[in-house]
C-alpha positions in Angstrom: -32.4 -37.8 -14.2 -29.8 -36.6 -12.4 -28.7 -40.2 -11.2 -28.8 -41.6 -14.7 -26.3 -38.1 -15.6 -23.9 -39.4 -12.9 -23.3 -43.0 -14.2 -23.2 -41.6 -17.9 -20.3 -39.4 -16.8 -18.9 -42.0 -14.6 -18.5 -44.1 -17.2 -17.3 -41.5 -19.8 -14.9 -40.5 -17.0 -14.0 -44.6 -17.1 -13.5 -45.2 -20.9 -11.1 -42.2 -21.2 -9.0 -43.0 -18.5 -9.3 -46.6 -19.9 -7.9 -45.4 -23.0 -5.8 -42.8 -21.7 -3.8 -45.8 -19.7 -4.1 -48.3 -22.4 -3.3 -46.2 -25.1 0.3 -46.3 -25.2 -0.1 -50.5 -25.8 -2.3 -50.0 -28.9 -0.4 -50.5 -32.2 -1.2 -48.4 -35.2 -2.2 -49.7 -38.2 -2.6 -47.2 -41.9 -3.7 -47.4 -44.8 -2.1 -45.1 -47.7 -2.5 -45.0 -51.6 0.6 -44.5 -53.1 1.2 -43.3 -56.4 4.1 -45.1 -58.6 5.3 -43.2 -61.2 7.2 -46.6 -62.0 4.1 -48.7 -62.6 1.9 -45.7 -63.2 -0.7 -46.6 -60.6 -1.8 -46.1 -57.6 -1.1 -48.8 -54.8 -2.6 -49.9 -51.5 0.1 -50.1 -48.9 -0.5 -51.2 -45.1 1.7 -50.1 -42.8 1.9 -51.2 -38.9 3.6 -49.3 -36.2 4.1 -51.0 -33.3 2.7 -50.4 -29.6 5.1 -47.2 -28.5 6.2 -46.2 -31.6 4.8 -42.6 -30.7 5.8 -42.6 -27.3 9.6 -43.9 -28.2 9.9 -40.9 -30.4 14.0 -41.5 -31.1 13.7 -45.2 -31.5 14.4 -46.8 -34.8 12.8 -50.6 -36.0 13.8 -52.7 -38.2 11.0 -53.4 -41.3 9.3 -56.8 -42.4 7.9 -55.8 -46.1 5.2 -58.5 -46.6 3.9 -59.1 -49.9 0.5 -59.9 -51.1 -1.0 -58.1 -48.6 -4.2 -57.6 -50.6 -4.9 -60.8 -48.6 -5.0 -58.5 -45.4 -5.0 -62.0 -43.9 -1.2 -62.3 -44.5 -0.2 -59.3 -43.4 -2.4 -59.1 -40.3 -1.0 -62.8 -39.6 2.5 -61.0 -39.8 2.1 -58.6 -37.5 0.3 -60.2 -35.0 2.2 -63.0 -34.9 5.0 -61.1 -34.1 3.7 -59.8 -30.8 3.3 -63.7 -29.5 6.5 -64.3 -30.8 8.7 -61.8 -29.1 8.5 -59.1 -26.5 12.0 -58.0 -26.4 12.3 -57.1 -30.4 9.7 -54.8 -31.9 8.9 -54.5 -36.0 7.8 -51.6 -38.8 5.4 -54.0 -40.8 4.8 -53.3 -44.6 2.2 -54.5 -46.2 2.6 -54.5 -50.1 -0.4 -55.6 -52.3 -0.8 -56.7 -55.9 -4.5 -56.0 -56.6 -6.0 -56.9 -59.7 -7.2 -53.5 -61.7 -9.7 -54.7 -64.3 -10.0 -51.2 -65.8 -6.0 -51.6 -67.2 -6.3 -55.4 -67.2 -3.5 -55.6 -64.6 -3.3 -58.9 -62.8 -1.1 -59.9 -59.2 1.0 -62.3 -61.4 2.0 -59.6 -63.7 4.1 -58.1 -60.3 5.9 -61.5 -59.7 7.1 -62.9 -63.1 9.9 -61.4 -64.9 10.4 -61.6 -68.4 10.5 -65.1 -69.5 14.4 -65.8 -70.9 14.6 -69.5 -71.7 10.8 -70.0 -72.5 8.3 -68.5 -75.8 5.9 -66.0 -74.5 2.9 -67.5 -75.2 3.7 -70.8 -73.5 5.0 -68.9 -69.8 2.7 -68.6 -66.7 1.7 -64.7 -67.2 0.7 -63.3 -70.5 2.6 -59.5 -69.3 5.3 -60.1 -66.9 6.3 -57.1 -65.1 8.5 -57.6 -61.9 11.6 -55.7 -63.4 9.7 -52.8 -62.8 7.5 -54.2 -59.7 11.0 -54.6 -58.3 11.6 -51.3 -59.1 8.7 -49.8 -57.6 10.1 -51.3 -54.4 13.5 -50.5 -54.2 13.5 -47.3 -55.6 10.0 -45.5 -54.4 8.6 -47.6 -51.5 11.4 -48.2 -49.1 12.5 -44.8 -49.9 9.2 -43.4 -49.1 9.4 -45.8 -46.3 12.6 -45.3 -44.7 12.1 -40.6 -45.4 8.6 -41.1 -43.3 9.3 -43.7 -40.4 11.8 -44.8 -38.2 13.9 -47.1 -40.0 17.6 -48.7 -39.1 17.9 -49.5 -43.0 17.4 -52.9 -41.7 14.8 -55.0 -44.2 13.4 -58.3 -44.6 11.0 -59.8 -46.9 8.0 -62.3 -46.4 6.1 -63.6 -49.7 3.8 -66.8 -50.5 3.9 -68.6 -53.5 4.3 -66.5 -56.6 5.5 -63.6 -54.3 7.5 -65.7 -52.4 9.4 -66.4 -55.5 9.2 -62.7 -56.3 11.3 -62.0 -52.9 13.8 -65.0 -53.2 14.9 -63.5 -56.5 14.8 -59.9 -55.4 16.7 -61.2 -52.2 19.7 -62.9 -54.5 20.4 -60.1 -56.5 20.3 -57.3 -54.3 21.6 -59.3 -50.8 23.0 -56.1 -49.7 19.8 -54.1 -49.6 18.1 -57.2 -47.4 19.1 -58.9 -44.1 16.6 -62.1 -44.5 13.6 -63.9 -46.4 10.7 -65.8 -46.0 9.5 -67.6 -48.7 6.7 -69.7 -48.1 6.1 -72.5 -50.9 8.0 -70.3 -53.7 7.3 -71.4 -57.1 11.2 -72.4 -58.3 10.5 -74.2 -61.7 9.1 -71.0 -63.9 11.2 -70.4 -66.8 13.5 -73.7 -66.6 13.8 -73.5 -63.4 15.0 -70.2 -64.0 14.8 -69.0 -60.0 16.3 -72.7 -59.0 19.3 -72.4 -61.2 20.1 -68.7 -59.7 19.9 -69.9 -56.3 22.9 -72.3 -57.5 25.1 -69.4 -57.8 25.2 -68.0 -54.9 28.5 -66.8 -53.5 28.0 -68.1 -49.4 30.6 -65.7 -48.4 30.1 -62.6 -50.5 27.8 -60.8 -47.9 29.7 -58.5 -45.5 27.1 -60.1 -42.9 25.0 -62.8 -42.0 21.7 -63.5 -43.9 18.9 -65.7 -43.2 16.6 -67.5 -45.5 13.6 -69.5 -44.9 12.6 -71.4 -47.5 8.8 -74.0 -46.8 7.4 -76.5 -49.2 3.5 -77.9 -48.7 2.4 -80.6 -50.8 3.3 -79.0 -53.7 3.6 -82.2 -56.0 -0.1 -82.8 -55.4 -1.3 -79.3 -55.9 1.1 -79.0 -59.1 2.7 -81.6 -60.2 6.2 -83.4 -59.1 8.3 -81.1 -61.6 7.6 -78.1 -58.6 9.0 -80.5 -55.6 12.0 -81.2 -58.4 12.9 -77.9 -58.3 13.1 -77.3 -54.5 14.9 -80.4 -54.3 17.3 -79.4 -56.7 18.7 -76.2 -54.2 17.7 -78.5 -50.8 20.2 -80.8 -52.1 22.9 -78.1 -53.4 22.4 -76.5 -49.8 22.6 -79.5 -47.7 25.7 -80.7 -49.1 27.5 -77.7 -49.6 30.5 -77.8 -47.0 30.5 -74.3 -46.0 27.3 -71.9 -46.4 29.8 -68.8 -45.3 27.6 -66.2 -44.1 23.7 -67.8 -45.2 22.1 -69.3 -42.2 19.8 -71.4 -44.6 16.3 -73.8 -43.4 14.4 -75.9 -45.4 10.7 -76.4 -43.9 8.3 -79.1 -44.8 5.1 -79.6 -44.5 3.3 -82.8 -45.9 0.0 -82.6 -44.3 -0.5 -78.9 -45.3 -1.7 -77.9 -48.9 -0.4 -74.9 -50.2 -2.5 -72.4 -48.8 -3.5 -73.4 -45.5 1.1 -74.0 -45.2 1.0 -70.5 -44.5 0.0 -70.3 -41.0 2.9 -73.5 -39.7 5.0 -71.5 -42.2 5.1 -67.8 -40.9 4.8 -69.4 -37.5 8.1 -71.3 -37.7 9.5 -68.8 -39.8 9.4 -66.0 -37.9 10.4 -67.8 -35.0 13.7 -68.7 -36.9 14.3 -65.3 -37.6 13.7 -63.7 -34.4 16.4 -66.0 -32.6 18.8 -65.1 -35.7 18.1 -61.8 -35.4 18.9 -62.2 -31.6 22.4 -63.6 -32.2 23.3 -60.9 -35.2 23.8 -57.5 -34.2 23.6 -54.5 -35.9 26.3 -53.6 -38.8 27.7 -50.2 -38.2 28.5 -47.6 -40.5 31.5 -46.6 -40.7 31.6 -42.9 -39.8 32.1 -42.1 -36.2 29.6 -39.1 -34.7 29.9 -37.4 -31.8 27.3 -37.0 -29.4 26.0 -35.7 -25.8 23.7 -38.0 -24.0 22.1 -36.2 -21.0 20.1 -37.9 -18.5 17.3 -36.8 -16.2 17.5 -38.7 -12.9 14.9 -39.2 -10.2 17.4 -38.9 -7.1 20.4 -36.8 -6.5 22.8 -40.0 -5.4 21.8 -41.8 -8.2 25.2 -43.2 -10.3 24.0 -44.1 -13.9 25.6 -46.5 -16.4 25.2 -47.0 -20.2 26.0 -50.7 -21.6 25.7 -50.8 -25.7 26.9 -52.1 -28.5 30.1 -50.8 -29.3 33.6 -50.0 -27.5 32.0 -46.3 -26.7 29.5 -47.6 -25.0 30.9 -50.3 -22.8 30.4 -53.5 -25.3 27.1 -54.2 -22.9 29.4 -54.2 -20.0 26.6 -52.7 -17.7 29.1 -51.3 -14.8 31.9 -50.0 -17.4 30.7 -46.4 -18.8 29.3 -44.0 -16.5 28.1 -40.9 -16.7 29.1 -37.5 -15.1 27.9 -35.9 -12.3 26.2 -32.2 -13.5 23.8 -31.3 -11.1 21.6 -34.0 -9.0 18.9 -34.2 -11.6 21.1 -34.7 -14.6 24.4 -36.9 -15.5 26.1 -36.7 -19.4 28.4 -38.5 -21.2 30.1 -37.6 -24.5 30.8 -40.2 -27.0 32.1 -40.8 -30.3 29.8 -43.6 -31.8 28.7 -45.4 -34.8 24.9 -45.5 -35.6 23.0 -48.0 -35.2 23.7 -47.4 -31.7 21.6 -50.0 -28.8 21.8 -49.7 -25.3 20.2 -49.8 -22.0 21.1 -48.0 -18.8 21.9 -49.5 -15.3 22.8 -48.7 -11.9 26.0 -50.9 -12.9 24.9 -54.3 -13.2 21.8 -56.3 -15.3 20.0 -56.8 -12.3 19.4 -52.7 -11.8 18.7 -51.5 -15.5 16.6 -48.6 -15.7 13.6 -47.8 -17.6 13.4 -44.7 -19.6 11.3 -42.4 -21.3 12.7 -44.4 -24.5 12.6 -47.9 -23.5 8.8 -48.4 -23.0 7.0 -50.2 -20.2 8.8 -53.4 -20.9 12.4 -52.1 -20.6 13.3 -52.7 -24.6 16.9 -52.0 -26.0 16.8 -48.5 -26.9 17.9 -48.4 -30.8 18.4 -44.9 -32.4 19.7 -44.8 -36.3 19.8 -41.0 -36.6 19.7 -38.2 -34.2 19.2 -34.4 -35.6 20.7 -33.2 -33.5 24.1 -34.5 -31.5 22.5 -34.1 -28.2 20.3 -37.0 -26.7 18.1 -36.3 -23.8 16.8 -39.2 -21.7 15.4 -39.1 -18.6 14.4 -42.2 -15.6 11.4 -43.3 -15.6 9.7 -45.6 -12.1 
C-alpha cells in the first residue's frame, strides 16, 4: 500500500510540475454569450488568447474577427493555423457566429444580406435581410466590448467565407479606416446586381492614410452556382489587374479550380493568412498622434550590465539596437525617459541584434514587446536568462 501511495504521488508530483512548466505555452480559448441590445439577442462569441497572453501582462495584439464561427471548424482552423504560420507575430482571435434561432425564425443569411436596393423583395436571396444592424452589432458593441476587455492595439482584420465573406468585403469598403485587411474566401459578389461588385469599383486606392490588404479566393464557383457568380469576380479581377496604380491596397486574387466551395477553405485561409502575415511584417504600426511621456525601468541580472532599447520610433532608436541606452541607477536597475507615441514596439539589447535580451514581457521566444496603453507612465521591465 504504501508503495502503490508513492508512485500515485510521484506522479501527481509529475503532472503538476508538467503543467506548472508547460502552462505558460497553452493558449486560452472562451466562450461568452453576449447580449446585443442591437439585434436583441444573445450571441455565442469565441474568443482565443494566445500562449502568454497572461504572463505578457502589458502586451497588446492585434485581432482577426472571424465570422461564421458557429462552424467552430473555421475559427479553430484560424487560430491554429496561425501558430504554424508564424512564431514571431502573435493574434487576439474572435470568433463571431450566426446561429440559426428557430424560436424567432432568425437564419445566418439574415446577418449577411443587406437590404436589397436594385432587386423586389420577394425575388432576393433572404426573405429578412439584416446586416445594417448585424454590422452594427459589430462595430458598435463587439469590438467595443472587445477592445474595453482585452489587449487590443485597435488593430483589426476580418476573415469570412462565402456569404460572410461578402458580409466583410462590404463592411471592409465602407469603413476602411476601422480595418487594416480582409479575407474573403469565395465571397458571393453578384447579390443585388452585382450590388457588392459594383462598390468594389469605387474604390479610392489612395484614400487610406495606410496600407490595406485584401485577399480575395474563388473555388469552382461557376459549377457550384452558375457562371453569372465567376462574372462577377471577374468583373473587379479585371478592374484590379489593370488599374495602373492601386495606391495604398496591396490586393491578391486566389484561385482554386480543383477545390469546390467548401473544402476552398482550408488552401484559402492557408495562403491567406500567409499573405497577410508577410504584409503585416513589412507595415508597421500607425502612430497616434499625441506624444506621452514615460519612465521605462529595467531590472538587470548583473551590476556591469549596459542595456539598450531599439523600437519603432525616433525615441526609441528607429530599431537601431546600440543607439538608446539606458542610465545607470543602481546595479540592479537602468531607466530611460521618453516621449513616445503608442503603439510603441521594441526589444532590448546589449547594443547589437546578436545580444537582445529576453524579458519578463517578451516570452520564451524573444517576441517584439508591443504595449498600446500603459496606466500608468512608468514601465517596469526586468531581464530574464
Amino acid at each position: 500500500m504504501k508503495k502503490l501511495q508513492i508512485t500515485i504521488f510521484f506522479i501527481s508530483f509529475l503532472f503538476l510540475n508538467t503543467n506548472l512548466l508547460f502552462s505558460q505555452e497553452t493558449a486560452t480559448l472562451k466562450e461568452i454569450e453576449f447580449q446585443s441590445k442591437v439585434l436583441n439577442q444573445k450571441r455565442p462569441v469565441y474568443i482565443y488568447l494566445p500562449a502568454e497572453y497572461d504572463e505578457r501582462d502589458l502586451v497588446a495584439y492585434d485581432v482577426m474577427y472571424v465570422f461564421d464561427a458557429q462552424h467552430r471548424e473555421i475559427f479553430d482552423l484560424v487560430h491554429s493555423a496561425l501558430n504554424f504560420i508564424t512564431l514571431e507575430k502573435k493574434f487576439i482571435v474572435v470568433g463571431i457566429s450566426s446561429p440559426a434561432n428557430e424560436e424567432l425564425e432568425y437564419y445566418r443569411n439574415y446577418d449577411y444580406l443587406p437590404k436589397p436596393i436594385n432587386v423586389p423583395l420577394e425575388k432576393y436571396n433572404t426573405e429578412k435581410p439584416n446586416a445594417e444592424n448585424f454590422g452594427k452589432y459589430f462595430s458598435e458593441e463587439l469590438i467595443q466590448f472587445v477592445n474595453n476587455n482585452y489587449r487590443t492595439t485597435n488593430v483589426n482584420f476580418l476573415i469570412g467565407h462565402s456569404l460572410s465573406a461578402s458580409f466583410v468585403l462590404d463592411k471592409f469598403l465602407h469603413n476602411v479606416d476601422l480595418f487594416k485587411g480582409v479575407i474573403c474566401v469565395s465571397p458571393n459578389l453578384r447579390y443585388d446586381e452585382n450590388r457588392l461588385a459594383n462598390a468594389f469599383l469605387k474604390i479610392d486606392f489612395n484614400k487610406p492614410t495606410e496600407n490595406k490588404f485584401i485577399f480575395i479566393s474563388q473555388a469552382d464557383e461557376d459549377i457550384t452556382f452558375g457562371k453569372t457568380w465567376m462574372d462577377a469576380n471577374e468583373k473587379i479581377k479585371n478592374f484590379t489587374e489593370e488599374s495602373e496604380n492601386l495606391g495604398r491596397y496591396r490586393i491578391y486574387f486566389k484561385n482554386y479550380p480543383n477545390y469546390n466551395h467548401y473544402s476552398t477553405v482550408l488552401p484559402s485561409i492557408s495562403e491567406g493568412l500567409q499573405l497577410l502575415v508577410e504584409f503585416i511584417s513589412k507595415n508597421p504600426y500607425q502612430l497616434k498622434n499625441d506624444f506621452k511621456e514615460i519612465t521605462i525601468k529595467v531590472t538587470v541580472q548583473n551590476k556591469n550590465d549596459e542595456i539598450f532599447i531599439a523600437g519603432n520610433q525616433e525615441s526609441l532608436g528607429n530599431w537601431n539596437p546600440s543607439k538608446i541606452q539606458f542610465k545607470y541607477i543602481s546595479e540592479k536597475e537602468r531607466e530611460i525617459v521618453v516621449k513616445v507615441k503608442f503603439p510603441i514596439e521594441f526589444k532590448l539589447t546589449k547594443g547589437n541584434w546578436e545580444s537582445e535580451l529576453f524579458t519578463n514581457q517578451t516570452g520564451n521566444m524573444g517576441r517584439n514587446i508591443v504595449i498600446n496603453n500603459l496606466k500608468t507612465n512608468i514601465l517596469h521591465l526586468k531581464i530574464i536568462e
